[in-house]
N, C-alpha and C positions, 0 to 999 in steps of 0.2 A: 936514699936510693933503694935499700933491702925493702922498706917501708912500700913504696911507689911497687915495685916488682913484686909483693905479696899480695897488694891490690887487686893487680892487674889476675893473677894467676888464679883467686878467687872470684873475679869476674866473667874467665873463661871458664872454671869448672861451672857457677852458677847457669850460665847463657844456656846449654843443652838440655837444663833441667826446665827453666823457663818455657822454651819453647816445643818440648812435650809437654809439658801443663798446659799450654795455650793450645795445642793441635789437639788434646784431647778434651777440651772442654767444648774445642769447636765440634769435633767429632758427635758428641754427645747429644747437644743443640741441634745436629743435625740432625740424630735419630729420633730424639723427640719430637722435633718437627716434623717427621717423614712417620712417625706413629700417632702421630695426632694430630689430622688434617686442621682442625678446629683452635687448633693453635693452643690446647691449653693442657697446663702443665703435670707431669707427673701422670695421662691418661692413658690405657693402654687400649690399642687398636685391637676391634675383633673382627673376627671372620666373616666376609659379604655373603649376606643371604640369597641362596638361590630364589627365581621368580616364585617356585611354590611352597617354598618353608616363607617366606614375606608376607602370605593371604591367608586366612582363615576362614575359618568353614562356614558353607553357602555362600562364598564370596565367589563366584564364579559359577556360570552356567554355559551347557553344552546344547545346542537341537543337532538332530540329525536325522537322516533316512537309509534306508535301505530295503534289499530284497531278501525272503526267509522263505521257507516251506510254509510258514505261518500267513504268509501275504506281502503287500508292501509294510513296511517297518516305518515308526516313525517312534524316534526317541529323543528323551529327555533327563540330562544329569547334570549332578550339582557336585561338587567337592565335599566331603566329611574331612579327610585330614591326604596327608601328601601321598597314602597309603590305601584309601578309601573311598569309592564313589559312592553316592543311594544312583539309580538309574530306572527311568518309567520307558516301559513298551508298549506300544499299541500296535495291533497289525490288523490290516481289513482285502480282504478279497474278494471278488464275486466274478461266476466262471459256466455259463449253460453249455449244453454240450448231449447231444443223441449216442447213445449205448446199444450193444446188445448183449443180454444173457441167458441161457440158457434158452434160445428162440426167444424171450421177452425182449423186445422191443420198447426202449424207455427214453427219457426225456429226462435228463439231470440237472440238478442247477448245484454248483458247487457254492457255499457261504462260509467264509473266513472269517471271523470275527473275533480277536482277542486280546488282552490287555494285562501287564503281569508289573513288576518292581524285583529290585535283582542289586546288592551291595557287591558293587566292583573291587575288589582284593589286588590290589600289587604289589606283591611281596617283597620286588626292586622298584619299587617307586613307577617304575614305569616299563612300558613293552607288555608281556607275560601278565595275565592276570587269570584270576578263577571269581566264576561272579554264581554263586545259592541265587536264588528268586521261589517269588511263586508267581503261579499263573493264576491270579485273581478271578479276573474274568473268561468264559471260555465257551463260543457260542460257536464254534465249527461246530461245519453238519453239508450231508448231503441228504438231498432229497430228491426224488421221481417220480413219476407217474408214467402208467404207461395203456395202452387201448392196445388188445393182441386182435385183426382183424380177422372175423369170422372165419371159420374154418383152414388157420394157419396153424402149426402145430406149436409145444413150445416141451420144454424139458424139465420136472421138480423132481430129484433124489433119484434120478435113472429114469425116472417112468415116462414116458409120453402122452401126451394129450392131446386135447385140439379145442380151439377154442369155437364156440356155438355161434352159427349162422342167430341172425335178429330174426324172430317167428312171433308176430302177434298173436297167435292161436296157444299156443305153449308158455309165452310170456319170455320166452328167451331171450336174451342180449352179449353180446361177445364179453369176453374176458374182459377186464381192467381193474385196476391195481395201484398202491402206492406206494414207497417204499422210505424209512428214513435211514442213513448210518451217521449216528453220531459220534463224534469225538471226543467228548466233555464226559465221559463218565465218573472220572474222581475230578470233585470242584472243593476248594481249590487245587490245581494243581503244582508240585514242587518239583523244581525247572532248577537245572545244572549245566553249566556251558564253562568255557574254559575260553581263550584266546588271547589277542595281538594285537596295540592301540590303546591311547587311552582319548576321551572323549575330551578331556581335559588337558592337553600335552603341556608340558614344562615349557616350552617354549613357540609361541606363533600362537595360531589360532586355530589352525584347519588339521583335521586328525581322517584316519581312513579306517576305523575302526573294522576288527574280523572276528567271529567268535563260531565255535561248532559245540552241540553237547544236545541237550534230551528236554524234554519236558514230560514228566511221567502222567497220563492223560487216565491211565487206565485202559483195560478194555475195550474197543468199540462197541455201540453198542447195535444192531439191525432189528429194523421193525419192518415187518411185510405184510401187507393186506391187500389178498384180491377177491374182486365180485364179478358178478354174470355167471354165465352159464360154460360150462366145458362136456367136454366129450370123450369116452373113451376111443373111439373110432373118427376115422375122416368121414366116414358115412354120414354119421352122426346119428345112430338108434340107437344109443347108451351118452346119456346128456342129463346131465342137473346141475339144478344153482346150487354152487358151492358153496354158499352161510349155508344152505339147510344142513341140520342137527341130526338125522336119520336116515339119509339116504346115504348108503353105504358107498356109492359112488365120491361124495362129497365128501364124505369122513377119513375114506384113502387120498384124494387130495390135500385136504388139510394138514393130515399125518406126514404125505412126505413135503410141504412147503413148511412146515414145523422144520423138521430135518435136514430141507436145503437149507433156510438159512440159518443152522446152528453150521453148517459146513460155512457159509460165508464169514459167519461171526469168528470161524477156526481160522480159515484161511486170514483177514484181517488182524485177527492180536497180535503179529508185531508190533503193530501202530500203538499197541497199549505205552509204548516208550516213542511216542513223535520226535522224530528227528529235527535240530534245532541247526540250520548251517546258512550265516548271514552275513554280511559283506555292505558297507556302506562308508556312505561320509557325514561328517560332524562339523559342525562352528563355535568356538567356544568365545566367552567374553568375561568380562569383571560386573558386578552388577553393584558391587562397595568395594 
């Protein structure tokens, strides 16, 4: 009987012990299972990779367009790493349009032509970026012409003029004229912009890319050439063609059309730092 009732009293102290043994073995099985989908033993589960630590570089390309100072915009980027774009711009505009300055009457044609590459920096990965480029290509420019009709007046460095009635006897012809201001005077140009968007977004496809900053172009640069005949008076008894090299009438002309447009070229240098402010949309995709 003491025999039977020591059994028993080692059966009930064993049973509690058993059955944590068994609840933590299951426990165990369980974690393993739930850290190793794959079912296999002893493996430890790692952390889900985000959609762009997943892909690597040139795995992914961006087109897009937009509008700039530069023209309409059309761009193109690729992925370097989660941190990094390369990104190509191209921009093209064309724009005529009638002027008047200083009494010249002109005829302009605006030409936008340009094309540049720019490594996209996102120091968070995304949002915020700061994008270096150069401006490769750089073919902005305006151009003009202009016919001042005989006997109109027109204005060079204060002075007054007039331009020459047409005289087959004298050989005279009215004023006219050409003009270039170019944009492109340091080639290439190195282009700084900052902004908001990536072409590339962590998730979807469609992005709204923003970006504002400079492209340092240098100085503008003005070219002025006029021909025919001018006049000191309306009258017109003090009249010469303005190429001639000796007539002192012609040689005050040139001096102060020299002078105007070194004032234009003054008044123009801010433009030596072009304003860069663009706003657009993008489509991005996987290409591997």
């Amino acid at each position: 009987m003491k025999q039977t009732a020591l059994l028993l009293s080692l059966s009930l102290l064993a049973a509690p012990s058993a059955l944590m043994a068994q609840s933590y073995s299951s426990s165990s099985s369980l974690v393993a299972a739930e850290a190793s989908p794959e079912g296999g033993a002893g493996q430890t589960a790692l952390p889900a990779k985000g959609p762009r630590d997943s892909v690597g570089p040139f795995s992914r390309i961006a087109l897009g367009a937009g509008l700039s100072p530069l023209g309409i915009q059309l761009q193109a980027a690729t992925n370097l790493s989660s941190h990094f774009n390369l990104r190509a711009t191209g921009n093209f505009f064309n724009y005529s349009t009638n002027f008047t300055n200083s009494g010249i009457t002109a005829t302009a044609k605006l030409n936008l032509a340009s094309a540049g590459a720019s490594v996209d920096v996102y120091p968070f990965r995304a949002g915020f970026r700061i994008s270096p480029g150069l401006l490769f290509y750089n073919g902005n420019q305006l151009t003009a012409t202009t016919a001042v009709p005989g006997g109109t007046s027109f204005t060079l460095n204060g002075t007054t003029y007039y331009s020459a009635n047409a005289n087959s006897t004298t050989g005279a012809t009215p004023v006219n004229g050409n003009a270039t201001l170019g944009l492109n005077t340091t080639k290439p140009a190195f282009t700084i912009t900052t902004g908001w968007g990536n072409m590339i977004p962590r998730n979807g496809h469609w992005s709204f890319p923003f970006e504002i900053g400079v492209a340092v172009i240098g100085a503008p640069s003005v070219n002025v050439n006029l021909g025919g005949w001018a006049c000191y008076d309306p009258a017109q008894t003090e009249c010469t063609n303005i190429s001639s090299t000796t007539n002192p009438i012609a040689i005050a002309i040139q001096s102060n059309l020299t002078a105007q447009v070194a004032k234009w070229t003054s008044d123009l240098n801010p433009l030596k730092t072009y304003p860069i402010v663009s706003a657009g949309v993008a489509y991005s995709f996987h290409i591997r």
